[in-house]
Backbone as XML, in Angstrom:
<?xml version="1.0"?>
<chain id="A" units="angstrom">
  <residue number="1" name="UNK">
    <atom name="N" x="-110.334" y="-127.380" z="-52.556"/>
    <atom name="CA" x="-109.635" y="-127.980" z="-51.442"/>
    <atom name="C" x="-108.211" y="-127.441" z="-51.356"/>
  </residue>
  <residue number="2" name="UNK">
    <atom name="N" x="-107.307" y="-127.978" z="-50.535"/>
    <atom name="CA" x="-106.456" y="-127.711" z="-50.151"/>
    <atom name="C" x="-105.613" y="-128.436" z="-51.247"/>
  </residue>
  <residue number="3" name="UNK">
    <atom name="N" x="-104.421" y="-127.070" z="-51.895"/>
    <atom name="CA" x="-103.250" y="-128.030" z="-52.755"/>
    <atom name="C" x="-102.337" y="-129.156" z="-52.208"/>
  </residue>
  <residue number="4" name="UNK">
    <atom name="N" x="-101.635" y="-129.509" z="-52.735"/>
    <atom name="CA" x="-101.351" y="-131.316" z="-52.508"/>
    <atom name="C" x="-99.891" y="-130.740" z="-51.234"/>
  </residue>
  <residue number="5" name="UNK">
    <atom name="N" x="-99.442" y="-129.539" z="-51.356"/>
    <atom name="CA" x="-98.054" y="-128.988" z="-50.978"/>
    <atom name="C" x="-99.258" y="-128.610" z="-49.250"/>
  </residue>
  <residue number="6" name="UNK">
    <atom name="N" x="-100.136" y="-127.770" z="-49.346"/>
    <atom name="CA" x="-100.444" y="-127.507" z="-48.055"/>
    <atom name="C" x="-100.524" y="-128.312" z="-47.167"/>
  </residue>
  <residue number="7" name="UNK">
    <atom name="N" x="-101.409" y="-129.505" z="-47.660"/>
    <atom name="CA" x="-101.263" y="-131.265" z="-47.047"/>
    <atom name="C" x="-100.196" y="-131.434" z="-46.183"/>
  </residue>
  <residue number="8" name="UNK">
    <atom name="N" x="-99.167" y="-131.438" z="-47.264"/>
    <atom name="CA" x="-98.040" y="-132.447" z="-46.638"/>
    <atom name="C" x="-96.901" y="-130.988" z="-45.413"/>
  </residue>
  <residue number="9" name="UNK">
    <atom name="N" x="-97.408" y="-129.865" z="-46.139"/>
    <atom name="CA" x="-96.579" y="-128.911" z="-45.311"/>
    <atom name="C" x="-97.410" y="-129.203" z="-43.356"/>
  </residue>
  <residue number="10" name="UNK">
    <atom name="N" x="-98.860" y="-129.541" z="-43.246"/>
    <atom name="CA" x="-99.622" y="-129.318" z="-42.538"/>
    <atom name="C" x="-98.913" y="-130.834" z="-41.504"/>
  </residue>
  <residue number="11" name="UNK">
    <atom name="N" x="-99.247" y="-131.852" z="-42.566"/>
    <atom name="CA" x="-98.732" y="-133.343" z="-41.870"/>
    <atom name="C" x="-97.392" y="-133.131" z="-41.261"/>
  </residue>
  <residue number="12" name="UNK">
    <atom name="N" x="-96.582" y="-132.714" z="-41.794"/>
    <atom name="CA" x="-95.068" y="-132.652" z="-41.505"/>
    <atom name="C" x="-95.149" y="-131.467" z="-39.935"/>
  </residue>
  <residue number="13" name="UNK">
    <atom name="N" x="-95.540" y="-130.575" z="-40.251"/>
    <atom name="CA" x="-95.737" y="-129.789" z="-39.023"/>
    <atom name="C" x="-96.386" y="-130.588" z="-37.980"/>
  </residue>
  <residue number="14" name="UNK">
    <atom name="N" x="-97.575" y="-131.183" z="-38.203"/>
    <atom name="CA" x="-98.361" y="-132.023" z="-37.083"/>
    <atom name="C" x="-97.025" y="-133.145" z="-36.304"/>
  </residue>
  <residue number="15" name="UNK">
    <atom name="N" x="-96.217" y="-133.778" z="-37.143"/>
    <atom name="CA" x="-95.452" y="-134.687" z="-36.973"/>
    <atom name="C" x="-94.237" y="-133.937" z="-35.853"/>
  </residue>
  <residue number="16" name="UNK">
    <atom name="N" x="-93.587" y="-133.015" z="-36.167"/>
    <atom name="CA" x="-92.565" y="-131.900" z="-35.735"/>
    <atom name="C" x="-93.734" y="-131.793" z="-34.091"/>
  </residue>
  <residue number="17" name="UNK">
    <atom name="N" x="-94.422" y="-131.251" z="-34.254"/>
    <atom name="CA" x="-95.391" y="-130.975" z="-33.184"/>
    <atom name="C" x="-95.151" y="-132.036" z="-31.341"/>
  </residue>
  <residue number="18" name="UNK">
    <atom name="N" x="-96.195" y="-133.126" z="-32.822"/>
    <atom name="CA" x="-95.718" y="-134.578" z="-31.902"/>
    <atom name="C" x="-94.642" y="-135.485" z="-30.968"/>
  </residue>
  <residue number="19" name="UNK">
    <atom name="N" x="-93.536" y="-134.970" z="-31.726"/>
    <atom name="CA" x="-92.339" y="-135.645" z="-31.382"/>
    <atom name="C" x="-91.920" y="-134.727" z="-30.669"/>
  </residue>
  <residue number="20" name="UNK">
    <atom name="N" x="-91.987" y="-133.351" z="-30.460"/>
    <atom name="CA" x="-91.335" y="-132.685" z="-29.654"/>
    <atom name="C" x="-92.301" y="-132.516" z="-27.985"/>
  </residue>
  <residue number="21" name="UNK">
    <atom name="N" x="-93.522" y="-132.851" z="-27.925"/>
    <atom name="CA" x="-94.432" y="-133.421" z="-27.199"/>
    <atom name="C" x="-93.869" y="-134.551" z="-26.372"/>
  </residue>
  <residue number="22" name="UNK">
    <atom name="N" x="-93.490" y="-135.462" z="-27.498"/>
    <atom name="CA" x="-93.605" y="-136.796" z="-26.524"/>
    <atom name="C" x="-91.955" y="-136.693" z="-26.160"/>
  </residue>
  <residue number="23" name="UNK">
    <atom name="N" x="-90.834" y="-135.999" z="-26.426"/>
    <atom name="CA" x="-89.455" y="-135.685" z="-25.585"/>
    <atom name="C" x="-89.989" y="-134.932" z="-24.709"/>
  </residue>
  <residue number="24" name="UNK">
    <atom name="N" x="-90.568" y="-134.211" z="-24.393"/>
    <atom name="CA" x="-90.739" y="-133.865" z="-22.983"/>
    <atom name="C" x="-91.104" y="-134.312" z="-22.085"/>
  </residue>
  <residue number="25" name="UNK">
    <atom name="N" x="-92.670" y="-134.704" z="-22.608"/>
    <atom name="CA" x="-93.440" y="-135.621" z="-21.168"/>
    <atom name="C" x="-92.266" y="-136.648" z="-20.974"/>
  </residue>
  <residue number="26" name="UNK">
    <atom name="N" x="-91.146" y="-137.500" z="-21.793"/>
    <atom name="CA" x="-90.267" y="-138.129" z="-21.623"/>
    <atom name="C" x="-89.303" y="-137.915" z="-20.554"/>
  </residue>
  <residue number="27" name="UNK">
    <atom name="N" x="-89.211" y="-136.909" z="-20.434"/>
    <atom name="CA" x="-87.870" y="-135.785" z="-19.766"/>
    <atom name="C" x="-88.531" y="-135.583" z="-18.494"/>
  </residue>
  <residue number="28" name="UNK">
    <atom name="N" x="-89.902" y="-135.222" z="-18.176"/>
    <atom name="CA" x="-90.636" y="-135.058" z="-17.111"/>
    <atom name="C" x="-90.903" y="-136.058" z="-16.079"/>
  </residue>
  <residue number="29" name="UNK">
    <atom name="N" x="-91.382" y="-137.051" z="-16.838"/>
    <atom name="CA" x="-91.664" y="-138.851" z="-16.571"/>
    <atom name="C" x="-90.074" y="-139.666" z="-16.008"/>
  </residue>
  <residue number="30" name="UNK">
    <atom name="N" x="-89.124" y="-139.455" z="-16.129"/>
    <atom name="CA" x="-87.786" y="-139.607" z="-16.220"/>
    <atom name="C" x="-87.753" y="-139.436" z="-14.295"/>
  </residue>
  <residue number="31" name="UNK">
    <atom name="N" x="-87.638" y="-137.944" z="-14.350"/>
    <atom name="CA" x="-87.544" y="-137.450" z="-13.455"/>
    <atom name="C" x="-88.107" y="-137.743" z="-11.920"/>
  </residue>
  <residue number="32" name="UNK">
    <atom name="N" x="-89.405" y="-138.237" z="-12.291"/>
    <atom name="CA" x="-91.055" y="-138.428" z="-11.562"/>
    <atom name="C" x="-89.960" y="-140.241" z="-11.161"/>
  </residue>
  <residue number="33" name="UNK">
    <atom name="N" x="-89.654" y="-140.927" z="-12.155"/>
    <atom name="CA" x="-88.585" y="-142.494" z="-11.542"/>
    <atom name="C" x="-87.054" y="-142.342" z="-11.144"/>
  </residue>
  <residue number="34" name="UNK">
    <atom name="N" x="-87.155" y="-141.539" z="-10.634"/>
    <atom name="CA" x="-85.789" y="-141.516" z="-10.240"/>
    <atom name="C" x="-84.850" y="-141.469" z="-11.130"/>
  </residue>
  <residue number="35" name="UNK">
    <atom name="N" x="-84.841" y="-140.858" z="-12.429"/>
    <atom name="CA" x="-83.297" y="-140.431" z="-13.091"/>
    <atom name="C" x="-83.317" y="-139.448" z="-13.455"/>
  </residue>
  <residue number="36" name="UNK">
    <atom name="N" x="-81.823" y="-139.146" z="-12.799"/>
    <atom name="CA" x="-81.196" y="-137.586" z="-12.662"/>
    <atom name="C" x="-81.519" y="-136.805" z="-14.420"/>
  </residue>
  <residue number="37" name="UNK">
    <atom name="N" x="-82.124" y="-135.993" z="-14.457"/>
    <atom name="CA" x="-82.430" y="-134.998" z="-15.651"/>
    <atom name="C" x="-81.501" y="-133.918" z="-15.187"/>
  </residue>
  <residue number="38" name="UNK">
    <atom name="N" x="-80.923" y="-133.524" z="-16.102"/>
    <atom name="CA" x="-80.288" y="-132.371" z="-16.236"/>
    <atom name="C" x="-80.095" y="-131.061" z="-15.521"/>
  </residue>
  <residue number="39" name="UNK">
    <atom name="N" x="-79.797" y="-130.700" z="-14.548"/>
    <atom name="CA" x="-80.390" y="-129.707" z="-13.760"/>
    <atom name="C" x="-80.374" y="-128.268" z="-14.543"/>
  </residue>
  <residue number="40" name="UNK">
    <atom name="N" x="-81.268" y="-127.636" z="-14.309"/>
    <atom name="CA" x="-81.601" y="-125.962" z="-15.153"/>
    <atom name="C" x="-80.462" y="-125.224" z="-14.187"/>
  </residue>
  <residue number="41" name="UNK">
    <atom name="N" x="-80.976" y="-125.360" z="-13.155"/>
    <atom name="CA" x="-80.292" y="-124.315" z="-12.214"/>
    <atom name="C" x="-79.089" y="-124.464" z="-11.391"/>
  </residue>
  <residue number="42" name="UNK">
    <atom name="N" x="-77.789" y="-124.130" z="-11.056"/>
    <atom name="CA" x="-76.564" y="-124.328" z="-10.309"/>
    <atom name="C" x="-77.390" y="-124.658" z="-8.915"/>
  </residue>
  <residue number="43" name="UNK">
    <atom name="N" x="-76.287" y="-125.302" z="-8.559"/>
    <atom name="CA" x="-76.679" y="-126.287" z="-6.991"/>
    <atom name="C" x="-77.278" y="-125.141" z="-5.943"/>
  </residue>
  <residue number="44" name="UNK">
    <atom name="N" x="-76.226" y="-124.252" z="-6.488"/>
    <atom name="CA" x="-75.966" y="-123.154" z="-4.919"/>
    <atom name="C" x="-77.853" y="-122.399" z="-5.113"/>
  </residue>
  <residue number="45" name="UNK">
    <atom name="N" x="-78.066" y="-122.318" z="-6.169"/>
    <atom name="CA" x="-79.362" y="-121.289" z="-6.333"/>
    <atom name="C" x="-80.334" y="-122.236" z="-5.879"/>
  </residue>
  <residue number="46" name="UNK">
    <atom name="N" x="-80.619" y="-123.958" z="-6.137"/>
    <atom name="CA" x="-81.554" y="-124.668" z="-5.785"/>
    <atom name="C" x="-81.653" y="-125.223" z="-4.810"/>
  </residue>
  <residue number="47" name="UNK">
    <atom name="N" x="-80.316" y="-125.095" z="-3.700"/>
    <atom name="CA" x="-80.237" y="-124.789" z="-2.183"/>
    <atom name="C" x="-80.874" y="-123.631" z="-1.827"/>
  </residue>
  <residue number="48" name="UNK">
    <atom name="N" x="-80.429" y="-122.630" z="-2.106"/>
    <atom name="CA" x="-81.005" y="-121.252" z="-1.473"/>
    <atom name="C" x="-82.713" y="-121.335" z="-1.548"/>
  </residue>
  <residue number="49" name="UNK">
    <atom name="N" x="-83.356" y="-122.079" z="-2.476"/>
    <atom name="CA" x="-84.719" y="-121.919" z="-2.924"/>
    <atom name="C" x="-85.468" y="-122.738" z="-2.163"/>
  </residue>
  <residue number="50" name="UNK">
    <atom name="N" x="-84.649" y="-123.489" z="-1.438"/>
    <atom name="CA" x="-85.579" y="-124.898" z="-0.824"/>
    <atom name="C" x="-84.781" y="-124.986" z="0.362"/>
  </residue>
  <residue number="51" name="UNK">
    <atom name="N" x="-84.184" y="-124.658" z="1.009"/>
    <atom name="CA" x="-83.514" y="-124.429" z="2.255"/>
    <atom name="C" x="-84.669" y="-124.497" z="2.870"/>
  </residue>
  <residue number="52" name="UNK">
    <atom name="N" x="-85.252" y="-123.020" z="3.510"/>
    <atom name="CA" x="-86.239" y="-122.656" z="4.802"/>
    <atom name="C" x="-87.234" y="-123.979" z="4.700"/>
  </residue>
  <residue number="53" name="UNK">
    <atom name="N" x="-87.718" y="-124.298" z="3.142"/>
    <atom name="CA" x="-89.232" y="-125.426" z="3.233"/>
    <atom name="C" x="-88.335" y="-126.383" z="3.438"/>
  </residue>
  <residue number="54" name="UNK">
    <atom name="N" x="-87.066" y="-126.661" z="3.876"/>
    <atom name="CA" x="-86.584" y="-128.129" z="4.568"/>
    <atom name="C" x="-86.492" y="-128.432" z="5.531"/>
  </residue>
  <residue number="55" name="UNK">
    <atom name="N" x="-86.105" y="-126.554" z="6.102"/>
    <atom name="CA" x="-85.816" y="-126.697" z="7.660"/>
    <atom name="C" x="-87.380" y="-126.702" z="8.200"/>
  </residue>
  <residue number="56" name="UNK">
    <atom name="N" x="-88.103" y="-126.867" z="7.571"/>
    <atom name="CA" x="-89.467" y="-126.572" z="8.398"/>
    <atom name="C" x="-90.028" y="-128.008" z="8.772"/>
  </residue>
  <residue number="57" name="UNK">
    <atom name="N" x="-88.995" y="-128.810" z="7.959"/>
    <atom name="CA" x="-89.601" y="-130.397" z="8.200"/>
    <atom name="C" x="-89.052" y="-130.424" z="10.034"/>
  </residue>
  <residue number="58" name="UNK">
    <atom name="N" x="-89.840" y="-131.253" z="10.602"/>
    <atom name="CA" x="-89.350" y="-131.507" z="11.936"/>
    <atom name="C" x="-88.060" y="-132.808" z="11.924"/>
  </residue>
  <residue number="59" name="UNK">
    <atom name="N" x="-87.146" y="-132.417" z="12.563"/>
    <atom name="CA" x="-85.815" y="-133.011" z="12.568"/>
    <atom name="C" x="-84.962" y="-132.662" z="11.784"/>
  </residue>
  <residue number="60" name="UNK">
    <atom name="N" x="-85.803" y="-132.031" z="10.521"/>
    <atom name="CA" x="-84.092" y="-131.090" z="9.605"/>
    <atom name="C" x="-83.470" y="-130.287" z="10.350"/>
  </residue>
  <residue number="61" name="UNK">
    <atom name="N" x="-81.950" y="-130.524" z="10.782"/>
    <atom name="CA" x="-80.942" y="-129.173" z="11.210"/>
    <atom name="C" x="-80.465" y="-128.722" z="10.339"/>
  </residue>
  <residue number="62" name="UNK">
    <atom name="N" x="-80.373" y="-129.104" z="9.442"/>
    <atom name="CA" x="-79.612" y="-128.067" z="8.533"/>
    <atom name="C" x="-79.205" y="-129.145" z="7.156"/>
  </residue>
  <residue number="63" name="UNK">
    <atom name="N" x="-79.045" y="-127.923" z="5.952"/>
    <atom name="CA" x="-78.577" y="-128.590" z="4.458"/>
    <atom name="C" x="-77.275" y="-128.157" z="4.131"/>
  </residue>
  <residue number="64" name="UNK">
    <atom name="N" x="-76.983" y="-128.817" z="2.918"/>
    <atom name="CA" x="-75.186" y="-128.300" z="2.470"/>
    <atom name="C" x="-75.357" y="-128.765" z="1.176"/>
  </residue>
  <residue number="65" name="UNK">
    <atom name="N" x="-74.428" y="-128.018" z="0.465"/>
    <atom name="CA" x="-73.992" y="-128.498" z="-0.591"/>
    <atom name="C" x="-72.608" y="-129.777" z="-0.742"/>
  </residue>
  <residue number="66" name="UNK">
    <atom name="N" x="-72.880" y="-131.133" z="-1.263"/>
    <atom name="CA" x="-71.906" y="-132.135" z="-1.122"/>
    <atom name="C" x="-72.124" y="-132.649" z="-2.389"/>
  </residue>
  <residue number="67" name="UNK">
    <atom name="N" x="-70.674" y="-134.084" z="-2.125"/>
    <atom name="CA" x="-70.745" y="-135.017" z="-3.203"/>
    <atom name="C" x="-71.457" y="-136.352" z="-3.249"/>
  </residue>
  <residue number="68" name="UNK">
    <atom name="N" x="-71.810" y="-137.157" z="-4.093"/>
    <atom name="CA" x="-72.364" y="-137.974" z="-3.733"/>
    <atom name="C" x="-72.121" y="-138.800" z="-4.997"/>
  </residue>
  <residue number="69" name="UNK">
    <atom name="N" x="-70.826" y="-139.640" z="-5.023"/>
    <atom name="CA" x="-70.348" y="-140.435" z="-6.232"/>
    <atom name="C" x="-70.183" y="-139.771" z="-7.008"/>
  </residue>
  <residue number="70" name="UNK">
    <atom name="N" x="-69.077" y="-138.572" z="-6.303"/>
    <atom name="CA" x="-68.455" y="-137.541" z="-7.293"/>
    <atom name="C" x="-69.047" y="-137.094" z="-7.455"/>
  </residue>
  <residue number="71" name="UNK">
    <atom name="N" x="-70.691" y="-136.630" z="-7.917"/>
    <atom name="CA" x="-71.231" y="-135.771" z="-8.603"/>
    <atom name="C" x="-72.050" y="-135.171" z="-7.504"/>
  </residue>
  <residue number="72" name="UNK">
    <atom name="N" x="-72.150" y="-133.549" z="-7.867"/>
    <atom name="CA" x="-72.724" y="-132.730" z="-7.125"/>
    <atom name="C" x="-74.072" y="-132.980" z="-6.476"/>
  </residue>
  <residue number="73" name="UNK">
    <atom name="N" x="-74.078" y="-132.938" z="-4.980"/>
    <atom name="CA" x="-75.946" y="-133.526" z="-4.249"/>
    <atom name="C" x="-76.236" y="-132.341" z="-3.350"/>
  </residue>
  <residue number="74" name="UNK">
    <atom name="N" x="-77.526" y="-132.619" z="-2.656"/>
    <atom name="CA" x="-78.043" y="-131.274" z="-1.958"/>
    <atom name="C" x="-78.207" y="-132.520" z="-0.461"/>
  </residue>
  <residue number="75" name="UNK">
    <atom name="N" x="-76.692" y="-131.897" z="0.501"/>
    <atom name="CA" x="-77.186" y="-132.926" z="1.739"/>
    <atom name="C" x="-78.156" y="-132.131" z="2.742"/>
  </residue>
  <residue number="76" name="UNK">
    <atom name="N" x="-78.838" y="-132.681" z="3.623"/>
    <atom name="CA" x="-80.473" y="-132.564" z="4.285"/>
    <atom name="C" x="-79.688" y="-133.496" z="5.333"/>
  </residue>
  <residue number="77" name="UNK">
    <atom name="N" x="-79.491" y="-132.639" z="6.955"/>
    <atom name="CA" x="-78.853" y="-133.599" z="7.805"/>
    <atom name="C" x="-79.935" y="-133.030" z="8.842"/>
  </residue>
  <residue number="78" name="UNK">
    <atom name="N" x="-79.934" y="-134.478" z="9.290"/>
    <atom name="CA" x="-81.351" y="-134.547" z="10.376"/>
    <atom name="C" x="-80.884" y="-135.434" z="11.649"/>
  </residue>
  <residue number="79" name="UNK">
    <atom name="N" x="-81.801" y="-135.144" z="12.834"/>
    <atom name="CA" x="-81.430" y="-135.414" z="14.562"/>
    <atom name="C" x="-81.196" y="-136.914" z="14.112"/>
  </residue>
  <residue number="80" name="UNK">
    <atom name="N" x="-81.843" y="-137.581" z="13.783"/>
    <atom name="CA" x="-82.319" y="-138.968" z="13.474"/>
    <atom name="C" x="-82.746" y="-139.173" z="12.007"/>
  </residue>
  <residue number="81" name="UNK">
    <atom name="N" x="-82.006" y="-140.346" z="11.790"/>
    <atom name="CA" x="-82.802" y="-140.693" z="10.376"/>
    <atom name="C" x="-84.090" y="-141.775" z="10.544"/>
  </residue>
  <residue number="82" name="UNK">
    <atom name="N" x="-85.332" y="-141.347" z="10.029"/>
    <atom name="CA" x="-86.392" y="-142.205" z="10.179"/>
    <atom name="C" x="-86.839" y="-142.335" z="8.800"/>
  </residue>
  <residue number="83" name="UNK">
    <atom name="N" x="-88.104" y="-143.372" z="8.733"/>
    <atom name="CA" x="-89.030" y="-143.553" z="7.670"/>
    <atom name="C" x="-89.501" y="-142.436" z="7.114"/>
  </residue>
  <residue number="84" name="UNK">
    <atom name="N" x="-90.225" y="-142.061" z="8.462"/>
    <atom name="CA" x="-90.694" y="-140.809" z="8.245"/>
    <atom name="C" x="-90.627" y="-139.605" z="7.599"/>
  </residue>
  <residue number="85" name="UNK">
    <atom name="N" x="-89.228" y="-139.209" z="8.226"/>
    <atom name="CA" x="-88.686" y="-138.029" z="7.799"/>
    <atom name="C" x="-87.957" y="-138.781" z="5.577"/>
  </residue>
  <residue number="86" name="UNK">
    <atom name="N" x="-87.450" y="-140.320" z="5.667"/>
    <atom name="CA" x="-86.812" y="-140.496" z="4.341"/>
    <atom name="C" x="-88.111" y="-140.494" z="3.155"/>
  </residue>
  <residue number="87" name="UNK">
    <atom name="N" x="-89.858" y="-140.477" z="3.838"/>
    <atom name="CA" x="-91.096" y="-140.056" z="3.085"/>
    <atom name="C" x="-90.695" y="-138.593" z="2.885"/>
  </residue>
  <residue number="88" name="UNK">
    <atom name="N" x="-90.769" y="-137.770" z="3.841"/>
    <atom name="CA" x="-90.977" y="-136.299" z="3.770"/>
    <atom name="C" x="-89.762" y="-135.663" z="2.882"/>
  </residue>
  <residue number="89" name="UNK">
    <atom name="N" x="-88.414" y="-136.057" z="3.105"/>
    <atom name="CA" x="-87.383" y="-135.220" z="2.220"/>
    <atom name="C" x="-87.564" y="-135.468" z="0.448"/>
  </residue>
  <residue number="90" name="UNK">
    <atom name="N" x="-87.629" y="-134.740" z="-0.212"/>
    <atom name="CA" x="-87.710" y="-135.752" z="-1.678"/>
    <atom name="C" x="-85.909" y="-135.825" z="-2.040"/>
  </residue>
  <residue number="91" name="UNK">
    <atom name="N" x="-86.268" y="-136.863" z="-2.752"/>
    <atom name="CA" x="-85.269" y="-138.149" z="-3.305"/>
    <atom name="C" x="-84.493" y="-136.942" z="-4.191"/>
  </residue>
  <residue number="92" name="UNK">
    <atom name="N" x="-85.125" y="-135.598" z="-4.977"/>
    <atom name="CA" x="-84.332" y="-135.207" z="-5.914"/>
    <atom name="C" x="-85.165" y="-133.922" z="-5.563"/>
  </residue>
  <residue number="93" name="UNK">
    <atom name="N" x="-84.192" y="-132.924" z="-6.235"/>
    <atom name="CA" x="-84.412" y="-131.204" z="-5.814"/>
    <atom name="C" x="-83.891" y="-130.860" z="-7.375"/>
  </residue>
  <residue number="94" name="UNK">
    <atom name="N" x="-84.887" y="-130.239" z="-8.508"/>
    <atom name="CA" x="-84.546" y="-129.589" z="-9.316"/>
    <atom name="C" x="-83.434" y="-130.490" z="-10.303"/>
  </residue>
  <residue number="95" name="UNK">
    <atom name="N" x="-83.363" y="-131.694" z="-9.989"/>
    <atom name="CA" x="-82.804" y="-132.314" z="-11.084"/>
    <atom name="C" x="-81.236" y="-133.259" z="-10.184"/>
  </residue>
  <residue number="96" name="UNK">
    <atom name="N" x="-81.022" y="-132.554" z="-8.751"/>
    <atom name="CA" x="-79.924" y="-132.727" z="-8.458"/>
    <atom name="C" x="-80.257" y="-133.607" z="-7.317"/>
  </residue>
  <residue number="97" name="UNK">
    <atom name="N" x="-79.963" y="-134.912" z="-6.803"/>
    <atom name="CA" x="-80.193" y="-135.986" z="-5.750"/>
    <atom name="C" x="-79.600" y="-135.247" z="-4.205"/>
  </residue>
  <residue number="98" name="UNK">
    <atom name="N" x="-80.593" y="-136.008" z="-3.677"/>
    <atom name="CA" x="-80.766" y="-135.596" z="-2.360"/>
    <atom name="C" x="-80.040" y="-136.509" z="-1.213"/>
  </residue>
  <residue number="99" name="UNK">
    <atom name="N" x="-79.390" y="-136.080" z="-0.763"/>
    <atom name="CA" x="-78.635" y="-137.422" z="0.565"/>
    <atom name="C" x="-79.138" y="-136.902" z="1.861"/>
  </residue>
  <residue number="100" name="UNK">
    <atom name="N" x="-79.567" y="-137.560" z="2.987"/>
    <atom name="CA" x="-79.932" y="-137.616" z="4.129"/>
    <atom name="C" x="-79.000" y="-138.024" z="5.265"/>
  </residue>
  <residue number="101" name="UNK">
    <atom name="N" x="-78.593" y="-137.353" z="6.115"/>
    <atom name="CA" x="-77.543" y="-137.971" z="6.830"/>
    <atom name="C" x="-77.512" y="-137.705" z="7.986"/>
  </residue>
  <residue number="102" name="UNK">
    <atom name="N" x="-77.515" y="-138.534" z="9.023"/>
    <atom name="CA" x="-77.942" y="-138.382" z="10.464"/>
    <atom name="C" x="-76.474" y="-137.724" z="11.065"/>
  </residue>
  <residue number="103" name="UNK">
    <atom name="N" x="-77.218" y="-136.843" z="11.796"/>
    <atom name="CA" x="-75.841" y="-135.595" z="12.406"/>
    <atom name="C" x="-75.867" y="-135.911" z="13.805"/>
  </residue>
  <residue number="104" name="UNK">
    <atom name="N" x="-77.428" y="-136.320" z="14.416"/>
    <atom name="CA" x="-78.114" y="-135.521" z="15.938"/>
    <atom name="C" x="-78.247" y="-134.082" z="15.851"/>
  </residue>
  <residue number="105" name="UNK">
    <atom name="N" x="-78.382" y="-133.657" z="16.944"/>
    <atom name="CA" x="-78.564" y="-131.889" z="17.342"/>
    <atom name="C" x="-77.199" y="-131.016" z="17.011"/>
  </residue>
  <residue number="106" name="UNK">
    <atom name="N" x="-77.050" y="-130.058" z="16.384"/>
    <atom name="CA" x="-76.662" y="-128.914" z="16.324"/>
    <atom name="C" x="-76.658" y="-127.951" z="17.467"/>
  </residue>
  <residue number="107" name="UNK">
    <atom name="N" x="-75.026" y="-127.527" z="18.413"/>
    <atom name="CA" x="-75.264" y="-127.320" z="19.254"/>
    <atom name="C" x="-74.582" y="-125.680" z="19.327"/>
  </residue>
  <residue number="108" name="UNK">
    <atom name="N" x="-74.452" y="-124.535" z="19.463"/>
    <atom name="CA" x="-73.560" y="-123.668" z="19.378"/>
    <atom name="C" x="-72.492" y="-123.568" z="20.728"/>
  </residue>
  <residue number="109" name="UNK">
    <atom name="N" x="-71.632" y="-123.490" z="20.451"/>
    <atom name="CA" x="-70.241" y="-123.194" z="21.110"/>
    <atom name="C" x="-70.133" y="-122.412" z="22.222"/>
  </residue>
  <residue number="110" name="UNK">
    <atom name="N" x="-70.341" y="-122.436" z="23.590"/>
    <atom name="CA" x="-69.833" y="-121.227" z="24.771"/>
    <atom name="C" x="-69.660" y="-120.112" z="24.021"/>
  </residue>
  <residue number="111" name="UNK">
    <atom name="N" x="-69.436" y="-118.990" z="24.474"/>
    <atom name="CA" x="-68.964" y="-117.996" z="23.480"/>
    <atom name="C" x="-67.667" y="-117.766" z="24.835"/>
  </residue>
  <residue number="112" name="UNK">
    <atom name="N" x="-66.708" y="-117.720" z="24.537"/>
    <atom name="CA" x="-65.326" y="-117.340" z="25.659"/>
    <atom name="C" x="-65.459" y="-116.354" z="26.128"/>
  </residue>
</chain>
């Protein structure tokens, strides 16, 4: 059989294994209820990545980078704020909270 040292080298690894398992799904699960996890990526790159699939929602005019109780958010400004559209935007982008904020239409300027 196995010496008494392989055992416990094997248990101890299984254990190391485990616990670093259950901090993640932790970290994942976190995220999935609404608390802010850590973001991987700077604001500006996880705007650029999710921009176009926002504007494609109907009533998104446009996103920005803002604050939102001091701390850095990804704003999503739309014609109207509805149910609808506060289902379709998600609550959080890559770790960083999402604000919704009714603008109306986006109009461009005469040109002189």
């Amino acid at each position: 059989m196995f010496p008494a040292i392989k055992i416990k080298i094997l248990a101890i690894s299984l254990i190391v294994v485990f616990i670093s398992l259950m901090g993640c799904a932790y970290k994942k699960g976190d995220e999935h209820r609404g608390g802010q996890a850590m973001a991987a990526k700077g604001i500006e790159e996880v705007l650029k990545e999710h921009t176009n699939e926002l504007m494609t929602i109907p009533g998104v005019v446009g996103t920005a980078e803002g604050l939102c109780d001091g701390k850095p958010c990804i704003k999503v400004y739309v014609i109207k704020k509805t149910p609808e559209l506060n289902n379709k935007i998600p609550h959080i982008l890559e770790g960083y909270p999402v604000s919704i904020e009714e603008t109306g239409e986006f109009k461009a300027l005469p040109k002189k």
